[in-house]
KEMI-486274 format. One record per atom (N, C-alpha, C, O): x, y, z. Coordinates in steps of 0.02 Angstrom, whole numbers, plus 50000, padded with zeros to 5 digits. Layout:
XYZ...
END
This chain:
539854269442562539364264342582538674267642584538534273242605538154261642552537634266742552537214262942607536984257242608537204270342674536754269042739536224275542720536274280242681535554272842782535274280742813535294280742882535164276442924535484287042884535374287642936534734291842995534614297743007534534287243011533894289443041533784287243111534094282243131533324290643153532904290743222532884283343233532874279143188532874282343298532884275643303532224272643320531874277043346531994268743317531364262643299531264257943378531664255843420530614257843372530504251043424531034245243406531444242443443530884243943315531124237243302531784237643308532024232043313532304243343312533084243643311533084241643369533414236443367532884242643429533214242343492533534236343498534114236743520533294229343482533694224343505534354222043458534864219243479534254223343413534674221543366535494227143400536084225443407535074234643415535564241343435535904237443492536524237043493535484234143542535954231143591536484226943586537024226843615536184222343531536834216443519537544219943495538134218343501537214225243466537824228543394538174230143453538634226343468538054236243500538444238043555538834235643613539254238643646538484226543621538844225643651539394223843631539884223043668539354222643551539984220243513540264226043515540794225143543540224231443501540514235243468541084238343560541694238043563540764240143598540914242643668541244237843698541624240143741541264230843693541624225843748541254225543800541474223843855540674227243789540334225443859539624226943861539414232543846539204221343882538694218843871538054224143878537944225043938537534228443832537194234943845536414231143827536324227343780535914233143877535254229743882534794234943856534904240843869534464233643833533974237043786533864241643823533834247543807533744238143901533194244943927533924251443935533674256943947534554251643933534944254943946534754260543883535024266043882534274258443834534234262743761533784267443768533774271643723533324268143821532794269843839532994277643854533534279343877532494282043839532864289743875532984289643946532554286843980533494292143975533364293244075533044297544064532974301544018532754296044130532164299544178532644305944197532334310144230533174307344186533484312544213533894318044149534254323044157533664314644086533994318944019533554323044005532974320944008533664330343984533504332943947533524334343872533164338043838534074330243853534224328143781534304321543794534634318743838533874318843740533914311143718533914310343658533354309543636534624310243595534484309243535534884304843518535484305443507534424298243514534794290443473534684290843420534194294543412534894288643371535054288943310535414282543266536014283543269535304277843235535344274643186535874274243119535874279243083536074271643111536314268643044536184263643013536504258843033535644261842946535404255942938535504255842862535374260642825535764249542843535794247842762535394247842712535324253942713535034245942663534494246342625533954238842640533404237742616534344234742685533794229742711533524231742788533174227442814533624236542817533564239942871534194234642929534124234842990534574231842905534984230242961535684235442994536174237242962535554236543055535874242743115536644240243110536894235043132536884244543082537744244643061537984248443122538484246643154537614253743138537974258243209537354263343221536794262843196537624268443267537174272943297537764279543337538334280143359537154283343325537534290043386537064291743427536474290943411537244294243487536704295343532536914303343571537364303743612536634307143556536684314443592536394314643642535784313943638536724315743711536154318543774536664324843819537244326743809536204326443865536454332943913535774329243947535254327343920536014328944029535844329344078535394335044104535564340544084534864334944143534564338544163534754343244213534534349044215535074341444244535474346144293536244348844257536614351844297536484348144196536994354544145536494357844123536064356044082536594365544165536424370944101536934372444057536844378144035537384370044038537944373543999537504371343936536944369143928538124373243889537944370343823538384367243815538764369443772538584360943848538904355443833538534350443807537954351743824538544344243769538344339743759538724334443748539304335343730538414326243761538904320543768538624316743702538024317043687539024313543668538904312243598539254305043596539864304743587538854299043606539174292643594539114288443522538594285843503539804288143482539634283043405539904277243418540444276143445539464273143398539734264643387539384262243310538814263143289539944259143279540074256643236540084249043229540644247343251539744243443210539904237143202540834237243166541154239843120540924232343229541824231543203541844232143131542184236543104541364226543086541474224043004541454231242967541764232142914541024236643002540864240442946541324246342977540974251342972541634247242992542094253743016542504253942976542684248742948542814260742959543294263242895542834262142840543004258442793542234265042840541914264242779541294270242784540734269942759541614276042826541194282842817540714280642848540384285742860540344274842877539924276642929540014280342990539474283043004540374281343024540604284543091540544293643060540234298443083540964293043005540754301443003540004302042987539824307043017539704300542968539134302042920538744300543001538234303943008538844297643040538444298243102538634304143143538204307343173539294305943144539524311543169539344318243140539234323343173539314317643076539284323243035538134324743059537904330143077537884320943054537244322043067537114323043145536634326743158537434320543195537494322843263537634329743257537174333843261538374331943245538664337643261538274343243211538584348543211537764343343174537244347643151536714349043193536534354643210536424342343213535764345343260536094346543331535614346543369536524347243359536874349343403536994359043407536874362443457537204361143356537374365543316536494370343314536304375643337536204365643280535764369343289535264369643337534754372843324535324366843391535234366643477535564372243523535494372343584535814375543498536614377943514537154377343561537454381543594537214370343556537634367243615538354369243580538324368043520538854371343598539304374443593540054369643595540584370743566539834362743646540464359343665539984351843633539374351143629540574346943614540464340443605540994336043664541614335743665540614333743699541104328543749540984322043717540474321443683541584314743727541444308243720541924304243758542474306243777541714299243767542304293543791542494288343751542144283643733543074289343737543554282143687543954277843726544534279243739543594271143750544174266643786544734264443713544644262143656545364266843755545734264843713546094256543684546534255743642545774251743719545684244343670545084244643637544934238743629544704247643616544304250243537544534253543493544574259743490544754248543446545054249643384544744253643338544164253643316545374258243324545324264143274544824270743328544764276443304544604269643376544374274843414544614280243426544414285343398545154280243477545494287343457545784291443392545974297243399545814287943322546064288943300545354294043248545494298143205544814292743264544324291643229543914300043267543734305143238543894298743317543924304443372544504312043354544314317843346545164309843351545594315043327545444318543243545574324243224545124313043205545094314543174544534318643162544604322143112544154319143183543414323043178543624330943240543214335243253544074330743258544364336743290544424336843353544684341543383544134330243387544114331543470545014328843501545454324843485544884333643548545834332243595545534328943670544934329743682545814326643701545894319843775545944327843813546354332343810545544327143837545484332643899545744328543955546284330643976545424320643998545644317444040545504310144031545034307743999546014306844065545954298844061545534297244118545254301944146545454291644140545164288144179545284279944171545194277744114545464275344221545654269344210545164264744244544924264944301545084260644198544624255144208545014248444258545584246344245544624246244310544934240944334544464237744357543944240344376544604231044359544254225544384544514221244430545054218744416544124218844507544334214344527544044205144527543444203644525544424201944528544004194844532544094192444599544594192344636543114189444612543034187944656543364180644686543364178344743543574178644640543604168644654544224171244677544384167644724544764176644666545394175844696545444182044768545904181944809545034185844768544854188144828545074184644886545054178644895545324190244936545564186245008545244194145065545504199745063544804192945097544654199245137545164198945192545274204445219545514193445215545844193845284546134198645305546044201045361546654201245247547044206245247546764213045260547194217445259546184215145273545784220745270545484220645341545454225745375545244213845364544974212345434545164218745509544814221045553545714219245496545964222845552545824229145535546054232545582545564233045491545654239745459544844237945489544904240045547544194235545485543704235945475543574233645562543064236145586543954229445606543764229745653544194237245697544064239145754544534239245665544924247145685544164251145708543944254045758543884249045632543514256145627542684253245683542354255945727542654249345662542184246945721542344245945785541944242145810542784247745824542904250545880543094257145898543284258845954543034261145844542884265045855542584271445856542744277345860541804266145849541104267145853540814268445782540234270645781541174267145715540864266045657540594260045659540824254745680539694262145620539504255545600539384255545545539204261145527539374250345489539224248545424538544244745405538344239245425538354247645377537134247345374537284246645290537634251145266537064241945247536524243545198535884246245196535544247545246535704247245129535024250145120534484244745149533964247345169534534237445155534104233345197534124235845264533564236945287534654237245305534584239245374534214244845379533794246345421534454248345323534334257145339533604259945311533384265345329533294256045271532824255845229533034260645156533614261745140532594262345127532704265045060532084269445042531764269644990532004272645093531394276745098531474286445077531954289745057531104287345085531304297945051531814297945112532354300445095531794296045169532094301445230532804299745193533184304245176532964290945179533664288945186534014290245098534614289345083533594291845060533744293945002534234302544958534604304644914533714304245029533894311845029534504311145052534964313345018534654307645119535314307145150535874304345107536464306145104535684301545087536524297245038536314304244982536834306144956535884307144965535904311344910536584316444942537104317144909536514318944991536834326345020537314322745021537794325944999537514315545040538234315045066538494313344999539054315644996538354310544948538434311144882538864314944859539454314844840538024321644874538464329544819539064331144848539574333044818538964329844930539604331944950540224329044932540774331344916540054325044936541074320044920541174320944841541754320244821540724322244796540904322744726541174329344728541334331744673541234331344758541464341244762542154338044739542324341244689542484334744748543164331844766543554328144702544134327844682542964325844680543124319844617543574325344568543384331144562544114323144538544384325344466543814327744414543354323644414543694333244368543394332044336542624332844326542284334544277542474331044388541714330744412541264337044390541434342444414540754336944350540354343144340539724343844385539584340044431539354349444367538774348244389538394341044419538274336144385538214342044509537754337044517537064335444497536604339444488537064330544491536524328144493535964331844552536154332944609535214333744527534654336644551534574328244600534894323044603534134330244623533804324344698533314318244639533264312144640533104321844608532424315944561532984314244512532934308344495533434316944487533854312644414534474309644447534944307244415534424310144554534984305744574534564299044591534784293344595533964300944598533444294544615533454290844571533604284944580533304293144512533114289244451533924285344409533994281644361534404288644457535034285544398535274281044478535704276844466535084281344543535384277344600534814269944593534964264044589534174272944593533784268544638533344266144577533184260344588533064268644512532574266844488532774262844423532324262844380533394259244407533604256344367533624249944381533744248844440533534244144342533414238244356534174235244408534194231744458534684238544369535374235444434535464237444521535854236044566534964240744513534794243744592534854238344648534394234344641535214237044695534994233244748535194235844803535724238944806534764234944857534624238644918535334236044966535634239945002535504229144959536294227644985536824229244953537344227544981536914232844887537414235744863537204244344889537554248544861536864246144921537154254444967537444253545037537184252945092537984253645018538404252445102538464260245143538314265145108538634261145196538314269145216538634267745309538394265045359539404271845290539654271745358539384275645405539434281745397539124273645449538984278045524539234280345588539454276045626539244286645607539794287145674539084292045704538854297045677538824288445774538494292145809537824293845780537444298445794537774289645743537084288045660537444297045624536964300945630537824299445604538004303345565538264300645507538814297745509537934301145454538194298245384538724300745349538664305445310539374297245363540114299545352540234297245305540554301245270540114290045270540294288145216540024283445193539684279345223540184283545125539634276545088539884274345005540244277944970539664269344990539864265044938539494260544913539304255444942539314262844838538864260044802538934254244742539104256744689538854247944740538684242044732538164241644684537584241944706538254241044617537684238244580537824231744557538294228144573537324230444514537164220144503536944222044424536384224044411537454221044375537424222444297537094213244267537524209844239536614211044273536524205544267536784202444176536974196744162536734205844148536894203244055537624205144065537894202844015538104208244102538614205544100539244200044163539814197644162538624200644213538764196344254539234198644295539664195344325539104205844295539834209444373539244214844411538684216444390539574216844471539534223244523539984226344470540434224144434539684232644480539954239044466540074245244537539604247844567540684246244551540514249344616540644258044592541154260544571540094260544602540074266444559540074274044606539984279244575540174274144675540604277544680540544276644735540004274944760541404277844789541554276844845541594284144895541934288144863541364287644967541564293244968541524293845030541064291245062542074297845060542034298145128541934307445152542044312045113541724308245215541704317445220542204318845232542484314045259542714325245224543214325345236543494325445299544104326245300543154324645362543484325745434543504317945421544084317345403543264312245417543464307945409544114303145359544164297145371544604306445302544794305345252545374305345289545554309745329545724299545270546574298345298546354292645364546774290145402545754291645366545764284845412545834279345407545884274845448545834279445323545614273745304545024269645278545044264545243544414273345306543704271445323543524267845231543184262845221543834271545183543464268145102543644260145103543274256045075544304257845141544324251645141543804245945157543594241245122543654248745246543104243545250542334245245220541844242245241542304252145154541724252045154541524247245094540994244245089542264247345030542364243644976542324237245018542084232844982542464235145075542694228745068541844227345082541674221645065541454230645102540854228845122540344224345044539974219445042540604229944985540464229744931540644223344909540184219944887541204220744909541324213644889540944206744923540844201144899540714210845009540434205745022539584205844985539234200744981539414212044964538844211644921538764207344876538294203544863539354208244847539394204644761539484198444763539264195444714539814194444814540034187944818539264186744853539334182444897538694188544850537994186844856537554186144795536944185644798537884186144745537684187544682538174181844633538704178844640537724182444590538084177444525538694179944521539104175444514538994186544521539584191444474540274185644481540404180444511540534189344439541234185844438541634190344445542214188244452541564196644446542084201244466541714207244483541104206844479542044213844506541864218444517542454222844468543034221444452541804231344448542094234044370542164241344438541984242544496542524244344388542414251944438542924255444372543184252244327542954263144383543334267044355543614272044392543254273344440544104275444389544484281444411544864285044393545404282444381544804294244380545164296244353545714295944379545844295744439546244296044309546954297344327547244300944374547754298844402546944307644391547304310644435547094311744511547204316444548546664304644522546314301544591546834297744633546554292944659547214297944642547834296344665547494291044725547414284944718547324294544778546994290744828546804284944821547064279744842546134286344779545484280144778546004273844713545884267844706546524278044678546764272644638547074269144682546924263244690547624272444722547984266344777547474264844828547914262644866546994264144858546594260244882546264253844838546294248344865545994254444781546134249044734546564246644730546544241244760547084247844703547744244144699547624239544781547384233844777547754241544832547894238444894547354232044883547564226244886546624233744870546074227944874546314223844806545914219144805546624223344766546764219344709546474222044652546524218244604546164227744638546174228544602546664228044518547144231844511546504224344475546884226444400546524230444348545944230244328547184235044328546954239144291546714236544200547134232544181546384237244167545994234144126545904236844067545934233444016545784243244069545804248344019545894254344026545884256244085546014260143969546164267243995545384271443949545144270643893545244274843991544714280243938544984285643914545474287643944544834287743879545094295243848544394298343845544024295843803544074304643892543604308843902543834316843837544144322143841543494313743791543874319543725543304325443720542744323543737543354330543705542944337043680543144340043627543744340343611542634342843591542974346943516542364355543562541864355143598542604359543547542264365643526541994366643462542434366243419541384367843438541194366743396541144376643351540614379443367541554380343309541604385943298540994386443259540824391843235
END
């Protein structure tokens, strides 16, 4: 097929969004195309026909806070045109200027209901380092009752539950969910390098899905023990609850229940129709705490890497 492949354009961006949301299953807004405020590599990239219409794209980045020489490398393909050497020929021009960056590792994620993905992935040399499972709950069949007693447990005994409206959203209280953050990700499966304080600002607070009642933030004695974050994805119409975490003298109480359940009461303030979240496979915990709130499982990821010799 004859494409080029080239840098991407003011004029691609909207067209790049539609293609992706087709291509991903799930709805991606222009401004998501934009570099973060927190990358140190930002390379989008293009595939366009001889009338300039966007068949697919790859996008290379590394985070500002990895010094490794890892890099994350995302291809999407319009469904129609896949199996037709676009995907390599985007891969094959990624995994060069990568190379000559000298990033050493290629990371990606393949949900596996995207067709021909893994297969497309193995074939270009990368192996499933770890899964992670996608689940969703719906709000219209939601029942909190069952949770009620877990949440008045913990509020008697002397936990209180504050959003970012109560608590404000100022440097003092920013910094704070920052530390209690880094801390509970120590824990996560998987988890690399944290996030610096300005590229946790800019990926928590400075993105349009930001809302100050989706940061829930358990308190004992005003000591910030735990918290759970609530975003508002408006072009696809859900909360995303993007990560739940308690300190460890607190863990085995129970406490993530009433902080998720706080989260649903966020979202059922909002248009959403469901709430999205993910978890790696070998999160045992936070998966059966989902499971208990209703969570269903929805999809699986495959987190793949090639070494590049």
């Amino acid at each position: 097929m004859n494409v080029t492949i080239r840098d991407l354009e003011p004029a691609d961006v909207e067209p790049l969004a539609a293609l992706l949301a087709q291509a991903r299953l799930q709805p991606v807004s222009p401004d998501a195309l934009q570099k973060p405020a927190f990358g140190q590599i930002w390379r989008p990239r293009v595939a366009v026909l001889q009338d300039g219409a966007v068949v697919g794209s790859s996008i290379l980045q590394q985070s500002e806070s990895d010094k490794s020489s890892h890099g994350w490398m995302h291809i999407d393909v319009a469904p129609e045109f896949q199996r037709q050497g676009v995907g390599k020929k985007l891969y094959q021009d990624t995994q060069t200027h990568a190379r000559s960056i000298g990033l050493t590792y290629l990371h990606g994620n393949v949900l596996e209901n995207r067709p021909g993905g893994i297969d497309f992935a193995r074939y270009v040399g990368f192996y499933t380092k770890r899964q992670t499972y996608h689940s969703e709950l719906s709000l219209a069949t939601f029942e909190e009752s069952p949770f009620m007693p877990q949440l008045a447990h913990h509020q008697a005994q002397g936990i209180r539950f504050a959003s970012f409206i109560e608590l404000g959203d100022g440097l003092e209280q920013k910094k704070k969910l920052y530390e209690l953050n880094k801390t509970c990700s120590t824990d996560i499966p998987g988890r690399g390098p944290f996030f610096s304080f300005d590229a946790f600002c800019a990926w928590r607070f400075d993105r349009p899905v930001y809302r100050k009642a989706g940061v829930i933030v358990a308190l004992a004695d005003e000591k910030w023990v735990g918290f759970s974050i609530g975003t508002y994805h408006e072009s696809g119409n859900f909360v995303f609850n993007q990560m739940t975490g308690v300190i460890r003298e607190y863990r085995g109480t129970g406490l993530s229940i009433p902080l998720k359940l706080m989260v649903t009461r966020f979202a059922k303030t909002t248009p959403s129709e469901k709430i999205m979240t993910f978890n790696d496979t070998e999160n045992r915990p936070m998966l059966r705490i989902n499971e208990k709130l209703g969570y269903k499982r929805s999809n699986t990821a495959h987190w793949v890497e090639k070494r590049m010799c």
